[in-house]
Backbone bond lengths (Angstrom), bond angles and torsions (degrees), N, CA, C in turn:
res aa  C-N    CA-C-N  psi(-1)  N-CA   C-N-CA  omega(-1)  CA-C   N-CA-C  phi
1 X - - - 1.450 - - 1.525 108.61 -
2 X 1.359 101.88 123.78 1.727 99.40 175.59 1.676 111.30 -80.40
3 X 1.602 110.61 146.06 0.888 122.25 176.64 1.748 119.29 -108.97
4 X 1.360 102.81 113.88 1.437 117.46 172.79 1.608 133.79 -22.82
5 X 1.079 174.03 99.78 1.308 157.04 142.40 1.627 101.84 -44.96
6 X 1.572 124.59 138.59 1.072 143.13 162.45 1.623 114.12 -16.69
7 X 1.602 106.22 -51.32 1.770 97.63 -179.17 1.299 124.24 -108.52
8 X 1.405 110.76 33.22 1.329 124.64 155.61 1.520 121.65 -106.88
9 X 1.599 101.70 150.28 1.384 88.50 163.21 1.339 129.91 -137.11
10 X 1.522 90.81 174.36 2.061 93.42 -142.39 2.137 90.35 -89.99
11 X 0.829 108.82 -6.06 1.745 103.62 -177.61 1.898 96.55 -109.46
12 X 1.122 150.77 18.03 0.995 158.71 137.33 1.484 107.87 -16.28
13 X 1.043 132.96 -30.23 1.670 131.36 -179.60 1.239 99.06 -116.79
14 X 1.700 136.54 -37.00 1.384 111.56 173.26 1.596 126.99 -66.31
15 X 1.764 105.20 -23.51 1.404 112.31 -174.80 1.592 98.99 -75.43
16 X 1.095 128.04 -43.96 1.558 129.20 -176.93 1.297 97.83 -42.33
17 X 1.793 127.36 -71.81 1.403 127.36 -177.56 1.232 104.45 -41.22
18 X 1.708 125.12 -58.38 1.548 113.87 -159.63 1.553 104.67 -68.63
19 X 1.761 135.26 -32.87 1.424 109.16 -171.69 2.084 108.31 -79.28
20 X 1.409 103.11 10.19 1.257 82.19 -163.91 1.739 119.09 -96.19
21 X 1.430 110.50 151.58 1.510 98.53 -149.32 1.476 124.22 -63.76
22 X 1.780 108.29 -2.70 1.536 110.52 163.62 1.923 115.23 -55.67
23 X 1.215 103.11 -33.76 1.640 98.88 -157.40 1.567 88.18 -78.85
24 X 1.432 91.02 160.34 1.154 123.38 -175.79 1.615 103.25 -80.50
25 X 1.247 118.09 163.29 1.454 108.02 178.28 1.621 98.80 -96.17
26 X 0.874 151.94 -15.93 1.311 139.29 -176.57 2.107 109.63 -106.28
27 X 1.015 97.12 6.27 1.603 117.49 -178.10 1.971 94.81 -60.76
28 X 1.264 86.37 116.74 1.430 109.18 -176.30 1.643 126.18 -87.21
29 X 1.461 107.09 28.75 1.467 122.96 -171.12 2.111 96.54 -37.84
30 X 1.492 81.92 -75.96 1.588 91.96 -168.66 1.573 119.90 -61.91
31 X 1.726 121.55 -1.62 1.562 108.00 149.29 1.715 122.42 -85.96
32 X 1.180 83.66 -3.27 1.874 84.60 175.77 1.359 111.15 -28.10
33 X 1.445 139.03 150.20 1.518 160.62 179.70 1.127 114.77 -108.62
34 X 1.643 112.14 -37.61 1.362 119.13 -164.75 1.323 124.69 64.46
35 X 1.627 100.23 47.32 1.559 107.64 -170.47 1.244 126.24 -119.59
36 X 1.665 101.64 27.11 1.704 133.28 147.65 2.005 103.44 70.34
37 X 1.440 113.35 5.95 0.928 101.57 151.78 1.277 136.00 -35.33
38 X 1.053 111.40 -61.88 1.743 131.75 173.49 1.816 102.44 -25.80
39 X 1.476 91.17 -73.75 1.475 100.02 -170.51 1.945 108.98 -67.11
40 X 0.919 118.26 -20.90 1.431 109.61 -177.14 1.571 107.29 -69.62
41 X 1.472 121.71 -34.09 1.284 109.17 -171.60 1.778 100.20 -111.55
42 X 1.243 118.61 32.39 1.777 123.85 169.21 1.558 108.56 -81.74
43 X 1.246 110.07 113.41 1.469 125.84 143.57 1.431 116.78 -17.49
44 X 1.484 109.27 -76.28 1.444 117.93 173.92 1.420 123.36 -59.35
45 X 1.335 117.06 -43.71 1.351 118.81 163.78 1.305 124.05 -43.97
46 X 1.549 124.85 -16.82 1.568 113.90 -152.03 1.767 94.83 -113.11
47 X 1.868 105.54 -14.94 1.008 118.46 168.34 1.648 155.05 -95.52
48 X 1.569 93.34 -14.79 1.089 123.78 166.72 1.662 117.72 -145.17
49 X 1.311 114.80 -146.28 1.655 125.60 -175.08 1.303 108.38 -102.34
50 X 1.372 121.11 -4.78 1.876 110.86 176.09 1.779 96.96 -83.72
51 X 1.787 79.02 143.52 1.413 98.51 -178.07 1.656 110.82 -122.44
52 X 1.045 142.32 117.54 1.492 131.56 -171.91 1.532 99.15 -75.00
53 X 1.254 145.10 -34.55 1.163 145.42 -154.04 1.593 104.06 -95.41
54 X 1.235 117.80 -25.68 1.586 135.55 -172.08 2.023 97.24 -88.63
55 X 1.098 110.85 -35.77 1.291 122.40 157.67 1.468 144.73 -48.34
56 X 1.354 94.52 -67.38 1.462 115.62 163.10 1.785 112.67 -57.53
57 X 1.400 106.94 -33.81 1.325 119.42 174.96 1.690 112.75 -64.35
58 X 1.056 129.90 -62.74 1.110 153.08 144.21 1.937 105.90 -13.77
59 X 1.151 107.85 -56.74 1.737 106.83 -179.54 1.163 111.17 -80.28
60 X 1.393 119.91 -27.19 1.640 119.00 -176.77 1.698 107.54 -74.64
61 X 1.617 106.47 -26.29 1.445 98.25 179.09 0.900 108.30 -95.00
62 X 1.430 133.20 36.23 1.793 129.64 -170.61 0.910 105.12 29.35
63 X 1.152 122.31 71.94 1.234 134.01 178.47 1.896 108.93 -110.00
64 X 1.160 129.37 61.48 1.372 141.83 -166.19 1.462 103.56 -52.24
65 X 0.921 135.36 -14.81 2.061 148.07 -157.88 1.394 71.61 -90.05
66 X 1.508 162.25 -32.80 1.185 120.67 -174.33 1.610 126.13 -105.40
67 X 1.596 101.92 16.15 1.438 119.85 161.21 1.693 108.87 -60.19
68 X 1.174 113.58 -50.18 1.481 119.54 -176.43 1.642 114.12 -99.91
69 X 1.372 129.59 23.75 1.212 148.86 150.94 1.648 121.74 -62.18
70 X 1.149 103.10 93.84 1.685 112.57 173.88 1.774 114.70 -30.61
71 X 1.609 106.70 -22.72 1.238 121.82 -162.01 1.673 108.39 -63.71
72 X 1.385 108.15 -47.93 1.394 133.28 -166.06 1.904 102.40 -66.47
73 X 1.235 105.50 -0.21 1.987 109.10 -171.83 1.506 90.50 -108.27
74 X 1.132 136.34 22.44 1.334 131.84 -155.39 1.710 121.85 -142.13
75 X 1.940 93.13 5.02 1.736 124.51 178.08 1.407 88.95 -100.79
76 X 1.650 95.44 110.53 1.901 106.56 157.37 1.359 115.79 -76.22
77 X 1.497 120.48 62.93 1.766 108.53 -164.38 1.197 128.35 -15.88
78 X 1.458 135.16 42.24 1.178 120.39 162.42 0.949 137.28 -80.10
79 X 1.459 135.48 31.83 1.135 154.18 -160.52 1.408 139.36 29.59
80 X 1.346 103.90 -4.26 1.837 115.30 178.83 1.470 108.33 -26.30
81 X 1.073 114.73 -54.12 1.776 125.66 -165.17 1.798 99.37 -61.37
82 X 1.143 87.92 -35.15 1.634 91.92 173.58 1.478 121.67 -75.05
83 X 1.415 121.77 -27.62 1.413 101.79 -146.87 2.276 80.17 -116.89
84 X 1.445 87.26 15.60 1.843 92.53 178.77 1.227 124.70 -106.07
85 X 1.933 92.47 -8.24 2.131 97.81 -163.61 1.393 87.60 -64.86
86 X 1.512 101.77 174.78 1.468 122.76 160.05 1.330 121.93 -92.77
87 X 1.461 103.74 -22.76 1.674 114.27 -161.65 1.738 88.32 -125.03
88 X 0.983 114.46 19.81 1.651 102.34 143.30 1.947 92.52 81.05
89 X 1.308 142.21 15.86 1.224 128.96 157.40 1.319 119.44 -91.98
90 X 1.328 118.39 177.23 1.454 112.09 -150.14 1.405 85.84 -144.78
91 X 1.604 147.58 98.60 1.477 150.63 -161.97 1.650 85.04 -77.05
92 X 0.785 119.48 -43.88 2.374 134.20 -164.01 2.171 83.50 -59.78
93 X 0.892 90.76 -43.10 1.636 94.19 -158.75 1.734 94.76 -66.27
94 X 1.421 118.77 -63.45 1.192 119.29 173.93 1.598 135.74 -36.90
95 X 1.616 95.87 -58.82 1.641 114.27 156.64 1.440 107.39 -35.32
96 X 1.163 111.69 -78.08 1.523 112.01 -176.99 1.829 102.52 -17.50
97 X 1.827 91.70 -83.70 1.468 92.33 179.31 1.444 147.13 -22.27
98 X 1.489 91.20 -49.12 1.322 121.40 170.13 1.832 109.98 -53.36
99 X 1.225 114.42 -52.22 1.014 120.22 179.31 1.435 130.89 -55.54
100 X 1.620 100.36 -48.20 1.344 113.75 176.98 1.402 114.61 -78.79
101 X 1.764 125.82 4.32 0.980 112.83 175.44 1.778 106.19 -104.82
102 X 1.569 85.34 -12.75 2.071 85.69 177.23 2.043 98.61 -76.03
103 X 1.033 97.00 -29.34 1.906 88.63 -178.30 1.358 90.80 -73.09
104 X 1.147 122.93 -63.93 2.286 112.44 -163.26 1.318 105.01 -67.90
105 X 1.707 127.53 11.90 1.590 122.60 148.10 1.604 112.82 -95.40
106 X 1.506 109.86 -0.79 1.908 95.76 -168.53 1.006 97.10 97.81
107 X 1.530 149.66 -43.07 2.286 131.75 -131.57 1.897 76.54 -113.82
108 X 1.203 134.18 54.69 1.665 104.15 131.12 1.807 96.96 -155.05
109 X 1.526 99.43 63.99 1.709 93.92 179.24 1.893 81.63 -80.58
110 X 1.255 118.55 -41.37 1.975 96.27 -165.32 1.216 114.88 -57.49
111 X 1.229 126.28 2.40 1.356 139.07 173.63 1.032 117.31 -108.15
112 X 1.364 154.52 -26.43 1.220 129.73 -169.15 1.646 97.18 -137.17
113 X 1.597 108.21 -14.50 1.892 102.25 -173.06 1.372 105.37 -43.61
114 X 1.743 108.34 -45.08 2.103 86.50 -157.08 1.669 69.75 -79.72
115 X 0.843 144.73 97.21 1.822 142.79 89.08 1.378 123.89 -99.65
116 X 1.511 101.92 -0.51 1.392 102.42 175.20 1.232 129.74 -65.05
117 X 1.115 112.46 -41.38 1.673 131.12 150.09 1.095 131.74 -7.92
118 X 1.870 99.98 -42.19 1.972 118.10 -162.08 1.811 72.78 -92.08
119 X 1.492 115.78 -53.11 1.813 89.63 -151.09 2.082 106.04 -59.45
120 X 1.296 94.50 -11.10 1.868 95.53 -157.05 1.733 79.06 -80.04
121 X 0.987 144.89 -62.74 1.615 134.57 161.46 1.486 119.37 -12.57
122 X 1.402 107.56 -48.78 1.890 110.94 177.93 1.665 95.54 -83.38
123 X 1.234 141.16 -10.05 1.353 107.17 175.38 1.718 101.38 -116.23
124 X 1.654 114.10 11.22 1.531 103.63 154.48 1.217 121.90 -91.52
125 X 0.975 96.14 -52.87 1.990 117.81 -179.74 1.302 108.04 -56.85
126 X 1.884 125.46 -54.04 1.188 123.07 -142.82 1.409 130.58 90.11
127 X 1.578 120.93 -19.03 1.173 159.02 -170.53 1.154 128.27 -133.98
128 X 1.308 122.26 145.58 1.600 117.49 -171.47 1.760 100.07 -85.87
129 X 1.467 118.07 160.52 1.357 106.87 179.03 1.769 94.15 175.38
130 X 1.211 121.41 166.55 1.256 140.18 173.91 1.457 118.31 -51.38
131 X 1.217 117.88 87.02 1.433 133.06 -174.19 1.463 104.54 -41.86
132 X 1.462 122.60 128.70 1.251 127.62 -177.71 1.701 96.51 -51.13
133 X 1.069 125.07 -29.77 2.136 112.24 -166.35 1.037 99.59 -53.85
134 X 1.536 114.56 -55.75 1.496 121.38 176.12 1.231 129.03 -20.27
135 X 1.791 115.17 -43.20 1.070 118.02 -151.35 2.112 120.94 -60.77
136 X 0.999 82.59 -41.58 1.629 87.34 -171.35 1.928 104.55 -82.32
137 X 1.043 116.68 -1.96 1.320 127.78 152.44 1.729 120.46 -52.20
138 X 1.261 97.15 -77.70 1.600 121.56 163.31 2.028 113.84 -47.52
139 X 1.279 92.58 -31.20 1.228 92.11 167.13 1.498 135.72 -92.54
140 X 1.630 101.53 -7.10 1.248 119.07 168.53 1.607 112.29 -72.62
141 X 1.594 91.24 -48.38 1.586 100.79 -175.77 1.199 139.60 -87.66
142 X 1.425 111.95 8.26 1.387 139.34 -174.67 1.206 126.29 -156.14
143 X 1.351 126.33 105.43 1.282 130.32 -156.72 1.663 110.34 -72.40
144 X 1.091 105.25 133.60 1.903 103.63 174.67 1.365 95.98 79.41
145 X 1.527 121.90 16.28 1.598 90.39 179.00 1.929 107.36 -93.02
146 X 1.224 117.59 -4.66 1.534 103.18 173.88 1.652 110.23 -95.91
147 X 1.516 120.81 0.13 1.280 113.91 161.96 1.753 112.38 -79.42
148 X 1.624 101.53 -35.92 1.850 94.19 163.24 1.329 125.08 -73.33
149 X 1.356 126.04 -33.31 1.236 118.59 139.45 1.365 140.63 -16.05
150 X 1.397 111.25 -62.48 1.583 131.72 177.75 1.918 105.97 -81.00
151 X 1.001 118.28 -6.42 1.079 140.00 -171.60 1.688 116.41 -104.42
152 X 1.035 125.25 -25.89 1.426 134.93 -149.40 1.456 107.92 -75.27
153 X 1.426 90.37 -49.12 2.140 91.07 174.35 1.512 111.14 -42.56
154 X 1.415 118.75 -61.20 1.432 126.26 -176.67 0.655 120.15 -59.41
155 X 1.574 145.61 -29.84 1.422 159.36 173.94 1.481 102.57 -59.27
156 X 1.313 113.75 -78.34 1.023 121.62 148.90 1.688 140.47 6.12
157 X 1.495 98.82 -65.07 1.514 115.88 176.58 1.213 101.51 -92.67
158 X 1.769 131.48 -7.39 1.295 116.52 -169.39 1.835 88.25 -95.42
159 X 1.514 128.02 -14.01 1.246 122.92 -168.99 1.828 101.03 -99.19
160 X 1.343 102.06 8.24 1.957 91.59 177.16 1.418 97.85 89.11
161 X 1.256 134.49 1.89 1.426 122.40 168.00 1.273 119.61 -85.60
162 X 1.473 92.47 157.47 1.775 94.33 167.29 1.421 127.45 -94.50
163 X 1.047 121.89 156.04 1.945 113.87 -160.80 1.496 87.42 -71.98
164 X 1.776 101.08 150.15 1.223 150.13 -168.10 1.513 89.90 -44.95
165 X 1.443 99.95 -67.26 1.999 105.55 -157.01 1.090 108.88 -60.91
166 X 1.631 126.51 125.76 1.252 126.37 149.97 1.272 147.41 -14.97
167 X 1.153 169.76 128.44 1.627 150.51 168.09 1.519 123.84 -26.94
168 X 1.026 135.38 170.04 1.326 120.80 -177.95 0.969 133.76 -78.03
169 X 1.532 97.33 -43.70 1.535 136.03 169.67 1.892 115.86 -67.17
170 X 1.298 108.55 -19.29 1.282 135.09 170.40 1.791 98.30 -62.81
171 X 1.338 87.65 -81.14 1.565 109.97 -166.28 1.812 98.09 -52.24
172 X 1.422 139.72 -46.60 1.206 140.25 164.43 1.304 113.43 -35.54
173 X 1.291 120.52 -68.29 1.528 126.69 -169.86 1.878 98.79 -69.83
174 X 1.381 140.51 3.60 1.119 114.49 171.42 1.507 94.35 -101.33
175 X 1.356 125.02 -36.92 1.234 131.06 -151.23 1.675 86.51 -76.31
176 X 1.591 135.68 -50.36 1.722 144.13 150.31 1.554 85.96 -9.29
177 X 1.247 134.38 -90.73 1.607 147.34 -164.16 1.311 98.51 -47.12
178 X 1.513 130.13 -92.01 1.405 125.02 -172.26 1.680 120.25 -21.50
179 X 1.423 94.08 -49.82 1.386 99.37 176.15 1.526 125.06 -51.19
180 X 1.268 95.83 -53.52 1.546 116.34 -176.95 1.700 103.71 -42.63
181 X 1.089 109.20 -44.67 1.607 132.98 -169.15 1.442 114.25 -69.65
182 X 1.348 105.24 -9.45 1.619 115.16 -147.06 1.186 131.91 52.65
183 X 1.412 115.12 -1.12 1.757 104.48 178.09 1.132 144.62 -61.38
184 X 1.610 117.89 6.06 1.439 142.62 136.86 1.590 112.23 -49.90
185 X 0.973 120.34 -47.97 1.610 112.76 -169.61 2.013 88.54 -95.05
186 X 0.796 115.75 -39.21 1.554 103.22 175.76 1.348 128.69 -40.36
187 X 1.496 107.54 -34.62 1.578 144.06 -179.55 1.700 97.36 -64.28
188 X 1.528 89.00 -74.18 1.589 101.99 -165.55 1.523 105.38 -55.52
189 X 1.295 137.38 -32.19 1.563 141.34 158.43 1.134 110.12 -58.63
190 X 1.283 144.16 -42.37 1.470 136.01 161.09 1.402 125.01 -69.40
191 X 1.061 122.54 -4.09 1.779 139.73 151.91 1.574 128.79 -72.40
192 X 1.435 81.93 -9.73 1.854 93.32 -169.77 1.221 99.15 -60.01
């Protein structure tokens, strides 16, 4: 257990989670008990080594070593841990946090880069959709799927639909937005 000097402070990682705009405002990090509810009814817990309660433990002691913990990629957000506390915290809510603060340091491109793929799809398309890398994947694993692929417009028009791609001017004004947002350079940082 680390011990404090007077002008430090020891909640420095729980206050970061609580001002940040994922948490909830009534998110009960700091009444936690540590009374492993969380983890008794986790999905992930029953399947591997992530623990939500071993976690939460971990943030209350500023304990920053579990920002860069493989452990934290291993919450299926389904919120159980959340909808089980007693004292009203949400371990799913934290993770999140946790997460998004290991990507805005750089330490989880092996985790989330090949998603980079899906955002480079929203600023071609306009739309989310099956990242071309993918493609010969899907084609490994599914027979005929790049002739339906190559196929899809017509299918398509033979079922009364209208083709997949957006307008142009459509697809401009989202990719106008993304931009605005930076999620172009967010992309290109998760490619590193």
């Amino acid at each position: 257990m680390k011990v404090y000097k007077i002008d430090e402070d020891a909640l420095e990682l729980p206050k970061l989670i609580l001002k940040n705009i994922k948490a909830s405002e009534d998110l009960g990090l700091l009444k936690c008990v540590q009374c492993g509810m969380c983890t008794s009814v986790c999905p992930a817990a029953q399947h591997c080594d992530y623990n939500p309660r071993d976690m939460v433990e971990k943030v209350l002691e500023n304990d920053e070593s579990i920002i860069s913990d493989d452990k934290i990629w291993n919450c299926f957000y389904c919120y159980t841990c959340h909808s089980i506390c007693p004292v009203g915290n949400s371990p799913c809510e934290v993770n999140q946090i946790l997460r998004q603060i290991a990507i805005d340091r750089g330490i989880a491109n092996e985790h989330v880069g090949a998603f980079a793929s899906y955002g480079e799809t929203f600023l071609e398309m306009g739309i989310g959709g099956m990242p071309k890398t993918f493609f010969m994947t899907l084609h490994e694993d599914i027979e005929g799927w790049l002739d339906f692929k190559g196929e899809l417009d017509q299918i398509r028009e033979d079922l009364g639909l209208g083709p997949i791609k957006m307008p142009q001017e459509s697809i401009d004004e989202v990719n106008k937005l993304l931009k605005k947002a930076k999620f172009d350079k967010r992309i290109k940082k998760l490619k590193e």
